[in-house]
C-alpha positions in Angstrom: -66.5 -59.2 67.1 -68.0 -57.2 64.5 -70.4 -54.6 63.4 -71.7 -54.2 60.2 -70.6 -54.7 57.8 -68.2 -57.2 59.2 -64.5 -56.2 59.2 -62.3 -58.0 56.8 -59.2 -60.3 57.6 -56.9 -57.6 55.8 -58.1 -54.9 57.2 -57.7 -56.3 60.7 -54.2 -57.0 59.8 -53.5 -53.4 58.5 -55.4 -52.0 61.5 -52.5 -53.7 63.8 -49.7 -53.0 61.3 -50.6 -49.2 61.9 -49.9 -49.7 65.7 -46.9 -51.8 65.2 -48.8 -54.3 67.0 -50.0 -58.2 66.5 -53.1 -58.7 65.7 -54.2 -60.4 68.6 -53.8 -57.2 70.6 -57.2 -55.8 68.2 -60.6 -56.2 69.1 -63.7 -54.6 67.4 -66.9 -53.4 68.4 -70.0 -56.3 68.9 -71.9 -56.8 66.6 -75.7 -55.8 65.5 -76.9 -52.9 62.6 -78.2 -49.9 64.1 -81.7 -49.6 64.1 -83.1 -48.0 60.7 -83.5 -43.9 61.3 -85.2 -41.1 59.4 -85.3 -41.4 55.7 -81.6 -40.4 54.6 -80.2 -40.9 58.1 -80.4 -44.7 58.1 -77.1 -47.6 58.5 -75.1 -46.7 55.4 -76.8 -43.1 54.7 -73.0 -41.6 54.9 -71.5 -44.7 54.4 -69.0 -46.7 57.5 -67.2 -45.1 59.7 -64.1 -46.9 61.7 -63.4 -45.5 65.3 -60.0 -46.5 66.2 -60.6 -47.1 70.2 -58.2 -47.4 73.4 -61.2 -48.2 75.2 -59.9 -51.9 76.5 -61.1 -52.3 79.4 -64.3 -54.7 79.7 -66.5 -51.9 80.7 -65.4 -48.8 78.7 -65.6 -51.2 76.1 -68.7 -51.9 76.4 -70.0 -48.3 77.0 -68.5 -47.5 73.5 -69.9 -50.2 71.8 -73.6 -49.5 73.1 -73.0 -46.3 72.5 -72.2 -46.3 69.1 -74.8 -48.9 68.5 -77.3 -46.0 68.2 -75.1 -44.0 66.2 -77.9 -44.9 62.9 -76.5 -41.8 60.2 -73.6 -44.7 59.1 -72.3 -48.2 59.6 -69.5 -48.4 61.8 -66.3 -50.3 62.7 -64.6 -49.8 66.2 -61.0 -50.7 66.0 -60.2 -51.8 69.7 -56.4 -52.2 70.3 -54.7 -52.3 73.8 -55.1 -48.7 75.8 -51.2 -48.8 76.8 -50.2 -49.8 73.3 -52.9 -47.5 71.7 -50.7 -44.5 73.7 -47.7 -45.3 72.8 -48.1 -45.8 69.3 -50.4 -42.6 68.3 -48.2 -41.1 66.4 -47.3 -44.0 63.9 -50.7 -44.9 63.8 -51.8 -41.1 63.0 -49.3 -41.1 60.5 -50.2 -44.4 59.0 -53.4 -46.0 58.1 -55.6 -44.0 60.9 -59.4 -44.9 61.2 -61.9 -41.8 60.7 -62.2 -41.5 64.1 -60.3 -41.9 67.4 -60.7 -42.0 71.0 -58.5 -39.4 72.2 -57.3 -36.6 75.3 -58.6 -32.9 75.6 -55.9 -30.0 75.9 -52.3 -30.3 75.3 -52.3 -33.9 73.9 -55.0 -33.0 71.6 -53.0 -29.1 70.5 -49.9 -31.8 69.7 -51.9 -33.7 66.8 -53.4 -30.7 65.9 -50.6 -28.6 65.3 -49.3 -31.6 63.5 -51.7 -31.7 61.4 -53.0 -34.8 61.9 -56.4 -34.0 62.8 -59.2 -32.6 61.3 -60.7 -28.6 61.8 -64.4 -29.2 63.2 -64.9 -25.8 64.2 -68.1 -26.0 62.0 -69.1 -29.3 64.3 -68.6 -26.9 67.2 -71.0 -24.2 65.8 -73.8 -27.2 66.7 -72.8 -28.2 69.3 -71.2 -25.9 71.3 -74.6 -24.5 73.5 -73.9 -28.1 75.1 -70.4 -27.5 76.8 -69.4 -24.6 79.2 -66.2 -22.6 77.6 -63.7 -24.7 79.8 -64.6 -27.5 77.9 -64.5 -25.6 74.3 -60.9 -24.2 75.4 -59.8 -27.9 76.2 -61.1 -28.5 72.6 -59.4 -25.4 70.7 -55.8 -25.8 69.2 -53.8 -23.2 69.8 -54.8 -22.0 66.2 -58.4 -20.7 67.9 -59.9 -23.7 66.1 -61.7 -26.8 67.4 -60.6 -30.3 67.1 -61.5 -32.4 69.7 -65.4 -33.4 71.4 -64.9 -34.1 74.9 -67.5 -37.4 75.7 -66.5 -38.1 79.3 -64.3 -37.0 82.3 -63.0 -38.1 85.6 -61.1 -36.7 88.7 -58.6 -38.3 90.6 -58.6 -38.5 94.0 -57.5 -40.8 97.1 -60.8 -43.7 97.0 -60.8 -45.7 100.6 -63.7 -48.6 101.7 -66.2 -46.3 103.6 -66.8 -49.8 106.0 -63.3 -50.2 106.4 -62.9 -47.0 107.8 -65.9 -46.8 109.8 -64.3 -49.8 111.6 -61.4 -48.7 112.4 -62.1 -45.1 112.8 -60.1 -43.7 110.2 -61.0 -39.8 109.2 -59.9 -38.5 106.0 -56.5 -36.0 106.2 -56.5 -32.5 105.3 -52.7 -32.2 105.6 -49.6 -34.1 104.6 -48.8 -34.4 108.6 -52.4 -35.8 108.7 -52.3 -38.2 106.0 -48.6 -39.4 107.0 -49.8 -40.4 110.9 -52.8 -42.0 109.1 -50.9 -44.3 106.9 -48.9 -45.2 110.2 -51.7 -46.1 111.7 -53.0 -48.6 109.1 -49.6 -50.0 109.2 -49.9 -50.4 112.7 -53.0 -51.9 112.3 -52.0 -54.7 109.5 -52.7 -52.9 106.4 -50.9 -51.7 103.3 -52.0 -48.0 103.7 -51.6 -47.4 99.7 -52.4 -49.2 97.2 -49.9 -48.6 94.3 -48.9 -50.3 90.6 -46.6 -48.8 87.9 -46.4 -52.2 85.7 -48.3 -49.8 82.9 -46.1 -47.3 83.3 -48.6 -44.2 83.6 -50.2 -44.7 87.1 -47.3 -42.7 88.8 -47.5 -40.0 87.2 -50.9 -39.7 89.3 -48.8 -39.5 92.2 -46.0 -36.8 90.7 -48.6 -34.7 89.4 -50.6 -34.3 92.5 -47.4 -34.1 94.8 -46.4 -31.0 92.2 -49.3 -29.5 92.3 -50.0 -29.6 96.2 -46.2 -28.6 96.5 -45.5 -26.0 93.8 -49.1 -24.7 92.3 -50.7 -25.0 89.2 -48.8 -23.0 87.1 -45.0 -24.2 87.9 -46.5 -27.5 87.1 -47.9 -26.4 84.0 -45.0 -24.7 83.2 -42.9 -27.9 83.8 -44.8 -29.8 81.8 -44.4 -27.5 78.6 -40.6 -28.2 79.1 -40.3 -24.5 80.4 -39.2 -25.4 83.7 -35.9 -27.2 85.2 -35.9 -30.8 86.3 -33.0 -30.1 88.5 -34.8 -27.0 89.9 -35.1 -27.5 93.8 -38.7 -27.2 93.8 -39.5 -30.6 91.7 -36.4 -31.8 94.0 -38.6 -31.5 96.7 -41.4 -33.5 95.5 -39.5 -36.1 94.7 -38.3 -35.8 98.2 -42.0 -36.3 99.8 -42.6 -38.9 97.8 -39.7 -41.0 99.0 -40.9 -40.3 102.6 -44.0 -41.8 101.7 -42.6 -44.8 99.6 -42.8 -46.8 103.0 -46.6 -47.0 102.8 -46.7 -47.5 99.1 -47.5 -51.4 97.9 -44.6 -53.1 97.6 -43.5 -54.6 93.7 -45.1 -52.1 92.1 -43.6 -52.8 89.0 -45.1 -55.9 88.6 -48.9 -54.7 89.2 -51.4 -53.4 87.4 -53.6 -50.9 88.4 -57.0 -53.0 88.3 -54.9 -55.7 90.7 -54.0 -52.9 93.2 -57.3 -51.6 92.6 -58.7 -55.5 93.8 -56.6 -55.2 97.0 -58.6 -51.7 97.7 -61.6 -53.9 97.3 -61.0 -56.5 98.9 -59.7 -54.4 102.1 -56.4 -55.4 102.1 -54.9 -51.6 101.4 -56.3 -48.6 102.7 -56.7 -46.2 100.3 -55.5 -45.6 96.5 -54.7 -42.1 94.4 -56.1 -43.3 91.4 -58.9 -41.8 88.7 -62.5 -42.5 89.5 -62.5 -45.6 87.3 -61.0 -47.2 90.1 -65.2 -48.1 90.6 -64.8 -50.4 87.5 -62.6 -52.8 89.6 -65.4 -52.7 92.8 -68.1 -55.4 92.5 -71.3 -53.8 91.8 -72.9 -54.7 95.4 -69.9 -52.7 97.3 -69.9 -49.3 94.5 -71.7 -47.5 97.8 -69.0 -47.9 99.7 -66.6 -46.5 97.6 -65.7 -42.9 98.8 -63.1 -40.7 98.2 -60.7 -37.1 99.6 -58.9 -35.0 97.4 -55.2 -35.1 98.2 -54.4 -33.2 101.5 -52.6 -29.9 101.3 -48.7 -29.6 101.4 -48.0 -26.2 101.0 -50.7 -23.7 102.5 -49.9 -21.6 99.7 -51.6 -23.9 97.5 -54.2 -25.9 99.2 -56.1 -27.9 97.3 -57.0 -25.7 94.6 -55.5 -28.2 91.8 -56.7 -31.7 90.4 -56.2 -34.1 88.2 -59.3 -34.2 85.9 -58.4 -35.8 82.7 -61.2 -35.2 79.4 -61.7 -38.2 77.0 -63.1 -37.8 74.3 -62.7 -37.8 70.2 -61.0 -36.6 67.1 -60.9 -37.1 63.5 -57.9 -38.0 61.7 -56.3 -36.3 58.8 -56.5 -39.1 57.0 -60.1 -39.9 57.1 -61.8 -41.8 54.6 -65.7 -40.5 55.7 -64.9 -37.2 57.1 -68.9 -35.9 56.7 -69.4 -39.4 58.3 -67.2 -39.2 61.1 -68.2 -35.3 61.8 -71.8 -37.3 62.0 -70.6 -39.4 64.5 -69.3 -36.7 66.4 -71.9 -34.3 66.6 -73.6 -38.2 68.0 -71.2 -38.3 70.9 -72.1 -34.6 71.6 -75.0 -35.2 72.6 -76.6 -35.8 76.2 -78.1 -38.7 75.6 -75.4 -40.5 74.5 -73.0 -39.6 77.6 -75.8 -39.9 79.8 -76.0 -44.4 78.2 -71.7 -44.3 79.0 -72.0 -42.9 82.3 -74.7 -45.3 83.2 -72.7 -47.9 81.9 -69.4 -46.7 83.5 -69.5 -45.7 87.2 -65.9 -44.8 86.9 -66.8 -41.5 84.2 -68.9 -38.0 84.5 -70.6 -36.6 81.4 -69.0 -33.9 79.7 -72.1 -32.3 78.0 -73.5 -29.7 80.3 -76.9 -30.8 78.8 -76.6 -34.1 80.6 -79.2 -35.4 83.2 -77.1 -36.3 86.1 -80.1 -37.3 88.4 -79.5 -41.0 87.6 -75.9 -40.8 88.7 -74.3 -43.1 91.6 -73.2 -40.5 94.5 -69.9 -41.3 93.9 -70.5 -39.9 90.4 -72.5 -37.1 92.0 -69.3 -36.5 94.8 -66.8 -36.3 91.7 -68.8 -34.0 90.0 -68.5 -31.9 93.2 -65.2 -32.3 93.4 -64.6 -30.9 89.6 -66.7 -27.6 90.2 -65.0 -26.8 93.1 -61.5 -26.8 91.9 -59.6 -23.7 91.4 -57.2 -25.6 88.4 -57.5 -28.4 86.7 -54.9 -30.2 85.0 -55.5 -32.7 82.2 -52.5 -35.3 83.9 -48.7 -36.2 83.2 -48.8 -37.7 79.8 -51.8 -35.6 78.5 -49.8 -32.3 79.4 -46.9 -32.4 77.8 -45.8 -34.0 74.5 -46.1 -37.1 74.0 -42.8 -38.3 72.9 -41.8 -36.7 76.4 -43.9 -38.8 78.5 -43.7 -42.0 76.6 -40.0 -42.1 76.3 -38.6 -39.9 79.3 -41.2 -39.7 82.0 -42.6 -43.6 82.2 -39.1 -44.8 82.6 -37.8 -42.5 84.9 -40.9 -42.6 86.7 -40.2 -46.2 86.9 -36.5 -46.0 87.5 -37.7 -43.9 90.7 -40.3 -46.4 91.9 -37.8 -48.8 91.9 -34.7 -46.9 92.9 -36.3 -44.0 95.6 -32.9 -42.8 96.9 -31.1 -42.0 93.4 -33.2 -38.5 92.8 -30.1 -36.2 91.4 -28.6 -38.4 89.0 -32.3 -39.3 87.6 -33.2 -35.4 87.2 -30.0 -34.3 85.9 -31.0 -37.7 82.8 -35.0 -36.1 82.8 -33.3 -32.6 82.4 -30.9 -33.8 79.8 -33.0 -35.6 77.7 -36.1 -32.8 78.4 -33.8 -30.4 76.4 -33.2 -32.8 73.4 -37.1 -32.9 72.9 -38.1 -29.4 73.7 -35.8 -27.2 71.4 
């Protein structure tokens, strides 16, 4: 699909060469020409701009698209390619052929490019935009060189999601310790239920599960720590969350290698598990009529020490590349994600997302939008998630296989830390 003007054959082809990729794995945005704007802010004013997009999915997809659509400063061209293969290939692609723009991660992910130099300074967006964002959002978007490179668009907290009817008739009451959650996961075994829903085929969808075990387990800042490659993998402490979460493998969805999150997130909707620790786009995978009764508890505590101070609460949104073509263009379109109105079209369009504008009207939002929202502003630390926290090469080609290896193989934990550790030390030097 296309917007105008149309993308060409050879571009297409380059676009997936950048990702290492077939073609058949891109996609572009739908097609239309933004309706005419001011004088000298109409299609074409500042010329096209290509987003280069991980956004998949059938609705984020979407979202994008009509987003963008009223973007009217330049023409554009989204790039779509697979969100697992957009990931994994970043770095060639950044290196590469790279469009203007690209859908991207807040906070350590986006310091990585940064410091790379692979993205663009716009600091002087931020000067325009910045009254829109409270400062935790700015530092999420600040390199560690004090400058901006990032606009957050939309975020999401994980959390454990369960069928509010399904519980109501079998009694079920949501834990608030690991003891607690345990005896209930026994009890919807007992009662002919998979009590978690679970899928690792992707690779990432663990790390859900190790971060919020860490976190509940060892605080904030040993998992932060950890993550920057400052902490041991052998070090008893990550030993011992690797240790829980074999005692709660028993209640995990079997051949969870083989699933993908949006099938495990089916069996949550069509009762046939009984919760899932997922993100809140877990709403993208429940039919429209049932989104009501879709509710959610943050993960129990494990350590009282701790509580439940810490989430996962991942920030999406967009950078520009080094190599930019349109860069006053693409700084354009930036400043147009920014803004309140544009969020407030995506999380319309997307139950599973929360605006990140602080401008935004959130009266129109679903109360499970309005819950997560809750759930955000009363956390003590937030942490971006697994693969967004540390370098990239570290998750992609350390922590997705042995995350895996351990899915499949729960009983072997020294010999897998002692490989994490090992090969922890060869990246971080």
């Amino acid at each position: 699909m296309d917007r105008q003007p149309p993308i060409s054959r050879r571009n297409l082809l380059l676009g997936a060469a950048a990702f290492g990729v077939p073609a058949a794995l891109v996609g572009c945005g739908s097609g239309g020409t933004p309706a005419p704007g001011p004088s000298g802010t109409g299609p074409g004013a500042l010329g096209t701009v290509t987003i280069g997009s991980n956004a998949s999915d059938e609705i984020p997809k979407k979202s994008l698209d009509t987003v963008v659509k009223s973007f009217t400063q330049a023409a554009t061209r989204i790039n779509t390619v697979d969100h697992n293969t957009f990931q994994e290939n970043i770095n060639r692609y950044l290196r590469g052929t790279p469009d203007d723009v690209f859908t991207w991660f807040a906070g350590y992910r986006m310091q990585f490019f940064a410091e790379q130099g692979l993205a663009v300074d716009i600091s002087d967006v931020w000067r325009e935009i910045g009254g829109d964002y409270t400062q935790a959002f700015k530092d999420q978007s600040t390199g560690v060189d004090g400058k901006q490179y990032f606009v957050p668009f939309t975020y999401y907290p994980w959390a454990v999601f369960y069928r509010k009817s399904l519980w109501r008739d079998k009694g079920y009451e949501p834990p608030a310790t690991l003891d607690e959650f345990t005896a209930l996961a026994r009890r919807m075994k007992a009662d002919g239920l998979i009590p978690i829903a679970f899928a690792d085929k992707d690779g990432w969808p663990a790390m859900g599960t190790f971060d919020i075990l860490n976190l509940r387990t060892n605080g904030y800042d040993f998992h932060v720590s950890l993550m920057g490659g400052k902490e041991s993998w052998t070090d008893p402490r990550v030993r011992q969350v690797f240790d829980t979460w074999r005692g709660l493998m028993e209640f995990h969805q079997p051949a969870a290698l083989g699933r993908t999150w949006q099938e495990a997130a089916q069996s949550l909707a069509q009762k046939k598990t009984g919760m899932y620790l997922l993100g809140m786009f877990v709403a993208q995978q429940i039919p429209e009529a049932d989104r009501d009764d879709l509710d959610f508890f943050t993960f129990p505590e494990i350590n009282p020490a701790y509580g439940t101070d810490s989430i996962d609460a991942p920030i999406d949104g967009y950078m520009i590349s080094a190599k930019a073509r349109n860069v006053a263009g693409a700084k354009a379109l930036l400043k147009h994600f920014a803004q309140a109105s544009a969020q407030n079209v995506a999380t319309g369009l997307d139950p599973g997302t929360l605006a990140a504008s602080s401008k935004a009207d959130t009266s129109g939002y679903s109360s499970l939008q309005k819950r997560g929202a809750e759930l955000v502003s009363k956390a003590t630390h937030i942490a971006q998630f697994l693969d967004r926290d540390t370098r990239p090469d570290f998750a992609s080609t350390v922590m997705i296989p042995s995350l895996q290896t351990f899915v499949g193989k729960p009983d072997e934990i020294d010999p897998l830390l002692a490989s994490i550790e090992q090969q922890k030390a060869n990246i971080f030097r």
